[in-house]
Residue, then its C-alpha position, 0 to 999 in steps of 0.5 A: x462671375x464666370x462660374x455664375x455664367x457657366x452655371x446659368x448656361x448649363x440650366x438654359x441649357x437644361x431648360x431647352x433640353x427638357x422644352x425640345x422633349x417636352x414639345x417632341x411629347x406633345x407632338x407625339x401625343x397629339x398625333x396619336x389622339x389624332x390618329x385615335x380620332x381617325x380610328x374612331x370615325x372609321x368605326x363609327x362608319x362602319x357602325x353605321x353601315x352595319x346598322x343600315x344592312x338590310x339583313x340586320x334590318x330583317x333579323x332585327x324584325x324577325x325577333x321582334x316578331x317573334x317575341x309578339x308570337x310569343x306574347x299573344x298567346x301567354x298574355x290570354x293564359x296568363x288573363x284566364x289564369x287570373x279569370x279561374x282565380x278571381x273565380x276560385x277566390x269567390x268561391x271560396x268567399x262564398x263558402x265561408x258566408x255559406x259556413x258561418x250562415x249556417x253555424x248561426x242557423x245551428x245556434x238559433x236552432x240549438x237556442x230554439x231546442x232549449x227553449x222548448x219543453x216537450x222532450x228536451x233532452x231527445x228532440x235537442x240530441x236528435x237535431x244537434x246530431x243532424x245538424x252536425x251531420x249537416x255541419x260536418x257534409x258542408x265542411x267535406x264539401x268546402x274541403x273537397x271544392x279547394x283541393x279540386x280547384x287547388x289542384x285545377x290552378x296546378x294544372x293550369x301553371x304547369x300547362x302554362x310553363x310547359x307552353x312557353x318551354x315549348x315555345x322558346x324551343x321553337x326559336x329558330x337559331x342562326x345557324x338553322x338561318x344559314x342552313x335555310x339559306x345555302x339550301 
């Protein structure tokens, strides 16, 4: 019975031991989320604070703008842009209606020649060689008119590419900032 007594003794014992640390522990870590919470509310302050700084305030506006200089003039090339191209594609559209009303025109005339019976053989050739010749102008004009305006868009890309280079080029930069305000 004794060793029983000095056994459970020795694990109360034991068991107080690992309370007393296990309550040291808690200690230890409720102080430190305390002191995390302190930390937190402090930066949160000063968050806050710098938030509110006029000068922040003002650079805040200044970039914004900015970007609505920025906007104004690559929304109005970026709406003509869209205008020259809506036209482009007309046109193109009507140059197609333009080839195939003319290639039906060609074959009521070729269908008007062979009926005829004069002297087929040469009126037939005479009209089917000016029609191709016709045929043949219209096609070197439809050709021309897309490469011109193919070449037009390009144009217009690059000058649009090159405008908003040019206009991030002119953001000034903070350090620019502080050399206007120490001068």
């Amino acid at each position: 019975a004794a060793e029983t007594a000095a056994r459970v003794e020795q694990r109360l014992q034991h068991v107080n031991a690992m309370r007393a640390e296990l309550d040291a522990r808690q200690q230890e870590v409720l102080e430190q989320r305390l002191l995390l919470q302190e930390m937190m509310a402090a930066g949160a302050e000063e968050i806050a604070r710098r938030e509110q700084s006029p000068a922040l305030r003002q650079a805040r506006l200044a970039v914004e703008a900015f970007f609505q200089q920025l906007r104004g003039p690559l929304q109005s090339e970026r709406e003509r842009l869209s205008e020259q191209a809506a036209a482009l594609s007309e046109r193109q559209e009507q140059f197609r209606r333009d080839r195939a009303e003319l290639e039906s025109w060609f074959a009521d005339q070729e269908q008007k020649l062979s009926t005829q019976s004069r002297d087929p053989a040469e009126d037939a050739q005479t009209q089917i060689t000016e029609l191709q010749a016709r045929i043949d102008r219209m096609k070197a004009e439809v050709t021309q008119e897309r490469k011109d305006s193919e070449l037009r868009i390009r144009q217009l890309t690059d000058k649009l590419a090159t405008e908003t280079s040019r206009q991030f080029r002119q953001v000034p930069t903070s350090s620019d900032d502080e050399q206007k305000a120490a001068a």
